[in-house]
TIVO-2410 file (N, C-alpha, C; in nm, 3 decimals):
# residues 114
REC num residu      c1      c2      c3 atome chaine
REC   1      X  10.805   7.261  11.660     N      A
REC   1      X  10.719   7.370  11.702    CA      A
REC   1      X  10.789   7.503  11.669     C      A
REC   2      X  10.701   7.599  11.592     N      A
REC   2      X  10.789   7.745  11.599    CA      A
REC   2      X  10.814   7.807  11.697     C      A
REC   3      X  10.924   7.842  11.728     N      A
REC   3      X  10.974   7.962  11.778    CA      A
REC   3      X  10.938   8.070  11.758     C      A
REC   4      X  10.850   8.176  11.860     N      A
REC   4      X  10.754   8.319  11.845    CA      A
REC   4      X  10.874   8.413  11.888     C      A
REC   5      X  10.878   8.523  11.846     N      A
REC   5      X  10.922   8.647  11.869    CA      A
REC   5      X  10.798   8.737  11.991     C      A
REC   6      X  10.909   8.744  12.088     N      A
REC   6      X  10.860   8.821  12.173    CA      A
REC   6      X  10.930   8.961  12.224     C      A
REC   7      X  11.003   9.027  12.119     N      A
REC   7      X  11.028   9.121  12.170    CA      A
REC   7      X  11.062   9.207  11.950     C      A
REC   8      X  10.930   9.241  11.954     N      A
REC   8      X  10.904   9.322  11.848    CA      A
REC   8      X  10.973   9.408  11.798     C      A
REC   9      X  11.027   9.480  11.885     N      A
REC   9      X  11.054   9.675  11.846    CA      A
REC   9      X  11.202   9.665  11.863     C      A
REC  10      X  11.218   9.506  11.925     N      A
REC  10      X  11.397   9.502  11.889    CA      A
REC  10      X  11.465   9.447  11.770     C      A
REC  11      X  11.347   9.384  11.779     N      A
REC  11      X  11.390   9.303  11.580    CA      A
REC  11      X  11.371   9.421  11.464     C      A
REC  12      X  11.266   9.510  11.526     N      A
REC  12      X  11.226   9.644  11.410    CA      A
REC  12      X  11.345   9.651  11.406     C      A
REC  13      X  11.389   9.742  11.550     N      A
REC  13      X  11.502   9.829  11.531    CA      A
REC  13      X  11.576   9.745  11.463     C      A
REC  14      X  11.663   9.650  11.477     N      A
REC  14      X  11.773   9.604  11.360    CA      A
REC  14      X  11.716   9.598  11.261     C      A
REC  15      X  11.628   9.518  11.241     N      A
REC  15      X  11.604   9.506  11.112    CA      A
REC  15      X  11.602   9.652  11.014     C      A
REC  16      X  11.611   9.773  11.078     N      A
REC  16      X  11.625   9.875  10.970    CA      A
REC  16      X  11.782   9.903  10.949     C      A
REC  17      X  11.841   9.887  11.031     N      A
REC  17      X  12.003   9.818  11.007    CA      A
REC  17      X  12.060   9.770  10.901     C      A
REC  18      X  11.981   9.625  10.850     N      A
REC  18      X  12.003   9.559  10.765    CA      A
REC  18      X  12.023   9.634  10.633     C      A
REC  19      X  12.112   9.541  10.544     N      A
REC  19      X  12.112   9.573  10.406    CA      A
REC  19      X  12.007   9.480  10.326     C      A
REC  20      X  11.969   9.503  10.191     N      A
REC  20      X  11.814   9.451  10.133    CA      A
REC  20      X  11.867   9.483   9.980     C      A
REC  21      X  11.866   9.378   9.904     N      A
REC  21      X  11.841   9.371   9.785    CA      A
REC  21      X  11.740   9.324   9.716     C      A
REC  22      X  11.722   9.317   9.603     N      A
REC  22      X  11.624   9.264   9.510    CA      A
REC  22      X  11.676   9.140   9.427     C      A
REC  23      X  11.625   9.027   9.472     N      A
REC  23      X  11.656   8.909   9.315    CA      A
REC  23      X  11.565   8.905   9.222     C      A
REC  24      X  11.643   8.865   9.102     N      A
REC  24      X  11.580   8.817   9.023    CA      A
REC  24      X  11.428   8.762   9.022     C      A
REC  25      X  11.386   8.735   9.141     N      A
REC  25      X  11.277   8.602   9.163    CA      A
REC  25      X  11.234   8.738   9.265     C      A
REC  26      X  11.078   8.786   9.206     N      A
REC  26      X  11.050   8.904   9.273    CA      A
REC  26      X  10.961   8.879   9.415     C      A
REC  27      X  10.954   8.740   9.413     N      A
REC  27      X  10.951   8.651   9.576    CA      A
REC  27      X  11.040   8.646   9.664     C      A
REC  28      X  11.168   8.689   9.607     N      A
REC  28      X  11.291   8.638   9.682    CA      A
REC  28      X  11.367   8.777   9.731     C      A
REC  29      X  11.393   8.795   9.853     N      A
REC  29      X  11.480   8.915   9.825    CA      A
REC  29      X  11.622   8.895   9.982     C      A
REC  30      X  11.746   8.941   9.947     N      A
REC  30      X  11.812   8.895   9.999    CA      A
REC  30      X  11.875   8.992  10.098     C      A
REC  31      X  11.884   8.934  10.221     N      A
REC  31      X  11.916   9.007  10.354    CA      A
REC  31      X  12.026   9.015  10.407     C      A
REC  32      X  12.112   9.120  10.424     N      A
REC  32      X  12.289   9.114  10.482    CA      A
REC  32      X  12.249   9.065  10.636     C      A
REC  33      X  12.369   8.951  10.657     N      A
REC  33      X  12.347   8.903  10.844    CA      A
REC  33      X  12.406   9.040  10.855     C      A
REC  34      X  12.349   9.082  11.010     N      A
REC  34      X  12.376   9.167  11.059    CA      A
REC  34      X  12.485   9.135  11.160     C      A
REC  35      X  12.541   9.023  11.152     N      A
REC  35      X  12.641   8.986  11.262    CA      A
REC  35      X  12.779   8.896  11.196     C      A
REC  36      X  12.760   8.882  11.063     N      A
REC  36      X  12.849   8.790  10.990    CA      A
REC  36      X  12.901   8.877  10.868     C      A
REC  37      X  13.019   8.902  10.842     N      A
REC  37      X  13.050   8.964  10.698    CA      A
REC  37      X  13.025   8.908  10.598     C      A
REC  38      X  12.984   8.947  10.500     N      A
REC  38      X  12.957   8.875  10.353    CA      A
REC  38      X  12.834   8.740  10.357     C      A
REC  39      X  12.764   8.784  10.452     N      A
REC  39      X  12.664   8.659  10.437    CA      A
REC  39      X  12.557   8.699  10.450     C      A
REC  40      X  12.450   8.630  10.268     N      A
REC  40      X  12.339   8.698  10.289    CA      A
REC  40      X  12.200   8.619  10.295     C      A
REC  41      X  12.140   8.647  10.352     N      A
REC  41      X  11.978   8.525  10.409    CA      A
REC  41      X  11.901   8.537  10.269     C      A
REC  42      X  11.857   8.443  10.240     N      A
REC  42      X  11.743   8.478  10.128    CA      A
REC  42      X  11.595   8.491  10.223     C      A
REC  43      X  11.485   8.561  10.201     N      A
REC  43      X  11.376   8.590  10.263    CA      A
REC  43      X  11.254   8.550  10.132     C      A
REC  44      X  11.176   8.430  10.134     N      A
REC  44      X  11.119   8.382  10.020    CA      A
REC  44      X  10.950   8.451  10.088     C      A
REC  45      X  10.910   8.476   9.972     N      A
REC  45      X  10.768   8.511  10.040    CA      A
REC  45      X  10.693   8.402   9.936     C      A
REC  46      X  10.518   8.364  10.015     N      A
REC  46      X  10.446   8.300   9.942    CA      A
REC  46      X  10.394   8.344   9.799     C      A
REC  47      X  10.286   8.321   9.785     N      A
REC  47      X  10.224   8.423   9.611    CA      A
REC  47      X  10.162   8.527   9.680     C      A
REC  48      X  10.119   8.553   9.764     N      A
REC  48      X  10.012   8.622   9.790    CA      A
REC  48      X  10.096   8.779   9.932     C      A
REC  49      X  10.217   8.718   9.938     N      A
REC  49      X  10.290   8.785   9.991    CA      A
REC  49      X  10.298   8.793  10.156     C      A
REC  50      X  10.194   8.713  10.201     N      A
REC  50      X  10.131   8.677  10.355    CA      A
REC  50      X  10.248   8.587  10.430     C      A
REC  51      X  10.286   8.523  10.421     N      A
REC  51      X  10.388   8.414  10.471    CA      A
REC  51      X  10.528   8.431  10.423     C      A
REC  52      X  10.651   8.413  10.492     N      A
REC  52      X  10.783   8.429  10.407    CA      A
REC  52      X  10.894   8.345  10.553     C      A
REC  53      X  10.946   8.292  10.428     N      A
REC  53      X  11.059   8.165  10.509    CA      A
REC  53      X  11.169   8.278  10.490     C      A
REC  54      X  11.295   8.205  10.614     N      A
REC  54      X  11.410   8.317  10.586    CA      A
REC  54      X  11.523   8.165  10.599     C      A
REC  55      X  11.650   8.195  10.547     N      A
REC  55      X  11.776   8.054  10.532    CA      A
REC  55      X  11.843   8.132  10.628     C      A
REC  56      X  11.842   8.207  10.748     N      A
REC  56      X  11.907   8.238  10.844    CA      A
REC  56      X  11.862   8.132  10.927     C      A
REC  57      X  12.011   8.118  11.018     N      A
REC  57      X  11.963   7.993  11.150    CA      A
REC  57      X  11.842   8.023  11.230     C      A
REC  58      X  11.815   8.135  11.299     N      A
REC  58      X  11.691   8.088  11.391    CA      A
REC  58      X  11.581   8.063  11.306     C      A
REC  59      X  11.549   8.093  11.184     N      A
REC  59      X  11.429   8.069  11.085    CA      A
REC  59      X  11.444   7.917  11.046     C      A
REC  60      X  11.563   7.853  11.052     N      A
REC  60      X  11.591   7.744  11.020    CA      A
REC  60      X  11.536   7.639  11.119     C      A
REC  61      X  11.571   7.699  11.261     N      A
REC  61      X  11.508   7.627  11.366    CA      A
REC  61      X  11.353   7.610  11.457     C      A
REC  62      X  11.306   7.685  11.334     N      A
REC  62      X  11.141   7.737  11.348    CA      A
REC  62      X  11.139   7.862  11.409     C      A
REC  63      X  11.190   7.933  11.402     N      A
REC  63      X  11.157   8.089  11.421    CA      A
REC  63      X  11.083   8.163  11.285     C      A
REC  64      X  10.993   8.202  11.399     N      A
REC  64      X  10.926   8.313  11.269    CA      A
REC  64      X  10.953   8.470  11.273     C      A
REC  65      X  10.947   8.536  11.136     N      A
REC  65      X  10.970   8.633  11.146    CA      A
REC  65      X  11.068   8.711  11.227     C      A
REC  66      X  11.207   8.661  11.180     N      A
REC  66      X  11.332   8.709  11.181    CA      A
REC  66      X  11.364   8.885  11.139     C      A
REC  67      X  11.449   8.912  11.168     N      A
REC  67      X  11.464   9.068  11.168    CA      A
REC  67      X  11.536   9.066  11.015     C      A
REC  68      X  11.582   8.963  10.935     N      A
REC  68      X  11.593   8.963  10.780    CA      A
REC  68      X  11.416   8.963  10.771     C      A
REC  69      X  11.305   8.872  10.771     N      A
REC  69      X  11.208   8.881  10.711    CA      A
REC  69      X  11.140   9.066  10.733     C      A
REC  70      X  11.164   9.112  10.821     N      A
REC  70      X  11.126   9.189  10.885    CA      A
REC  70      X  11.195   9.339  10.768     C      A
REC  71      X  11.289   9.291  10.746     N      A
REC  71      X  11.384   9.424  10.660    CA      A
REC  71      X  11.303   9.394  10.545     C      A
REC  72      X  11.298   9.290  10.523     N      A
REC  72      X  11.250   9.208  10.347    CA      A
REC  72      X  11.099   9.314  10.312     C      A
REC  73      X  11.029   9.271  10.409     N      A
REC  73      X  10.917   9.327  10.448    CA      A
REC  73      X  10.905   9.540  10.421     C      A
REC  74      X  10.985   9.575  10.482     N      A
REC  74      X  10.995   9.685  10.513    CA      A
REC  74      X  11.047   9.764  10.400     C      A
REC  75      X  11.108   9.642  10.308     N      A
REC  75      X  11.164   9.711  10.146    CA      A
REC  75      X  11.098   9.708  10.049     C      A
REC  76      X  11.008   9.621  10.076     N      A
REC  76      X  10.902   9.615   9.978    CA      A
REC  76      X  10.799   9.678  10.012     C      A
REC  77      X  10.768   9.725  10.096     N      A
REC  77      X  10.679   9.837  10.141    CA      A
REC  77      X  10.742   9.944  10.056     C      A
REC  78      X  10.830   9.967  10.072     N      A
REC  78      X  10.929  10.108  10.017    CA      A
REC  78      X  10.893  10.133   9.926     C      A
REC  79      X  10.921  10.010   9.832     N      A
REC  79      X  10.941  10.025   9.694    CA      A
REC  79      X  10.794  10.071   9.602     C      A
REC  80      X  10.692   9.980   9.716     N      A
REC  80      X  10.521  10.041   9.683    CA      A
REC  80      X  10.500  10.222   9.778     C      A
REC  81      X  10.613  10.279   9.815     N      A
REC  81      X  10.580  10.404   9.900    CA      A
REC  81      X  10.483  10.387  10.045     C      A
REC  82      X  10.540  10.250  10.084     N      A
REC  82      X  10.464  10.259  10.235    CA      A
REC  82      X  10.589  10.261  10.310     C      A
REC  83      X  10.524  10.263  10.452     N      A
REC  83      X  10.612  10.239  10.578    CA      A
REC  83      X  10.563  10.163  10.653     C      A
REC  84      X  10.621  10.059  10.721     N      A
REC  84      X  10.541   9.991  10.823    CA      A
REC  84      X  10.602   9.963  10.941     C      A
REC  85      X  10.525   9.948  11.047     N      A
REC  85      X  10.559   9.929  11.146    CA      A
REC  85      X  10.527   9.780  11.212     C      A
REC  86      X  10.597   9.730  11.305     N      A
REC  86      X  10.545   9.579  11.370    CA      A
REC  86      X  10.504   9.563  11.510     C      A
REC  87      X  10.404   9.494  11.534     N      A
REC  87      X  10.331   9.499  11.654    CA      A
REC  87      X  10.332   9.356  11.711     C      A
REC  88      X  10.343   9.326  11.793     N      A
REC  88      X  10.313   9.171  11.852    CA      A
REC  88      X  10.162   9.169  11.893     C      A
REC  89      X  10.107   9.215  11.864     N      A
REC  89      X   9.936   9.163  11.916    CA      A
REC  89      X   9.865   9.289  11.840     C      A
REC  90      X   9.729   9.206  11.766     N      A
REC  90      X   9.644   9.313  11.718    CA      A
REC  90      X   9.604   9.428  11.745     C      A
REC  91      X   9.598   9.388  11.928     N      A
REC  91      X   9.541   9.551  12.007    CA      A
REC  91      X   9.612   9.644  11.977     C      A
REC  92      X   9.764   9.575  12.012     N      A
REC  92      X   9.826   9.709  12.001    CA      A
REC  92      X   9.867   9.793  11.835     C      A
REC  93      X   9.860   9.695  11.721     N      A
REC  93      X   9.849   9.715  11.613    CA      A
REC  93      X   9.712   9.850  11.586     C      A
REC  94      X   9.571   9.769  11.644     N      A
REC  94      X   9.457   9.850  11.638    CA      A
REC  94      X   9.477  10.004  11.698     C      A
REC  95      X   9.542  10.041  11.813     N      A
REC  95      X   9.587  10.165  11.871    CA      A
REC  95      X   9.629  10.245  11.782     C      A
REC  96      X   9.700  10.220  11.611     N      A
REC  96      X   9.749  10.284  11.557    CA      A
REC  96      X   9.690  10.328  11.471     C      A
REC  97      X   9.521  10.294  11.463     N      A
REC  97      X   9.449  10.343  11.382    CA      A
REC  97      X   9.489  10.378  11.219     C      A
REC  98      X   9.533  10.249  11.196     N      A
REC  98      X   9.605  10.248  11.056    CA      A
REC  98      X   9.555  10.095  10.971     C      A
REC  99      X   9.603  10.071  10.817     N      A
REC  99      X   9.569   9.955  10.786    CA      A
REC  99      X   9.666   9.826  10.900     C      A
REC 100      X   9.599   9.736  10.939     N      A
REC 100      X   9.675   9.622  10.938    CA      A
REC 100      X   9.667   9.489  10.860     C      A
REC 101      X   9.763   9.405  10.882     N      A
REC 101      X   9.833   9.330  10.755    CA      A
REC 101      X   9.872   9.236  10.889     C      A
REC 102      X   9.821   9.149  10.860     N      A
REC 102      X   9.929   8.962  10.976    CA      A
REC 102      X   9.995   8.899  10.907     C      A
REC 103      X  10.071   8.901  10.972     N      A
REC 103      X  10.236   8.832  10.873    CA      A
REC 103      X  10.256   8.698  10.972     C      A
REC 104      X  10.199   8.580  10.934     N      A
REC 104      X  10.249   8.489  11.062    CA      A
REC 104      X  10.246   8.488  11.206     C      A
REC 105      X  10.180   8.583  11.245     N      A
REC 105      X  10.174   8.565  11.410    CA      A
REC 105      X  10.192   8.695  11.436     C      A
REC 106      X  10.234   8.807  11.330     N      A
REC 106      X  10.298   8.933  11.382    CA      A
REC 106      X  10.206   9.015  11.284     C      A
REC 107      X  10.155   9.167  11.380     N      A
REC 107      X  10.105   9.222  11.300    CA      A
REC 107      X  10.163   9.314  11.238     C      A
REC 108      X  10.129   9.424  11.131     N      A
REC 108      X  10.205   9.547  11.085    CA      A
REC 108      X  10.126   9.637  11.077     C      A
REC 109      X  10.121   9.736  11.099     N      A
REC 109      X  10.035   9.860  11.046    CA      A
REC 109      X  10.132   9.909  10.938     C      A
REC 110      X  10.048   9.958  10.844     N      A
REC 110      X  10.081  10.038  10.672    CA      A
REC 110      X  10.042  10.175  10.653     C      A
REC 111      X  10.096  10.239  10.594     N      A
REC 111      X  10.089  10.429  10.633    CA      A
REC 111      X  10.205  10.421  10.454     C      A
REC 112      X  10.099  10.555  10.417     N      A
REC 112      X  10.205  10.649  10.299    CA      A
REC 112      X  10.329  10.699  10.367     C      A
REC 113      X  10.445  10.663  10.270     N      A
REC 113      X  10.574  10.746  10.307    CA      A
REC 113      X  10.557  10.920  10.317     C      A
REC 114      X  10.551  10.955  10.371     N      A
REC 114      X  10.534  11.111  10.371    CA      A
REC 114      X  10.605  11.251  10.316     C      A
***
């Protein structure tokens, strides 16, 4: 059974912490642990960009949407000139009167970098 994230705006916050590269494999992009030196998560997304596995342990143990998927996420926004933010429930996503996007159980609102 997966493991849900219930505390949103703490995984944001690290996750902008994180370091984020680009592989080769423009599905794949790779995440510095934020707690381990020299060790980095790969964050795989599907084709369609909706779903993404992470090789960090709690993702390993059915956790979704890890604060690596979460950076992964947030760099590739970048790189298209968005910003996004993460919400645990649609309502509160909808409050932001912005596009939203469901990533696995978690929502995001999408906004131009300014």
């Amino acid at each position: 059974m997966a493991r849900n994230i219930r505390n949103v705006k703490g995984l944001q916050k690290k996750s902008r912490r994180l370091e984020v590269k680009a592989t080769k494999d423009p599905h794949v992009v790779a995440v510095k642990s934020g707690s381990q030196e020299n060790v980095w998560y790969m964050v795989r997304f599907n084709r369609d960009f909706t779903e993404a596995t992470c090789t960090c342990p709690w993702a390993q143990k059915g956790g979704k949407n890890c604060s690596h998927v979460m950076a992964a996420i947030r760099y590739l926004a970048r790189l298209k000139g968005h910003r996004v933010s993460f919400w645990l429930s649609e309502e509160d996503a909808r409050g932001q009167k912005r596009r939203i996007v469901n990533l696995a159980g978690m929502f995001a609102t999408v906004r131009p970098v300014a």
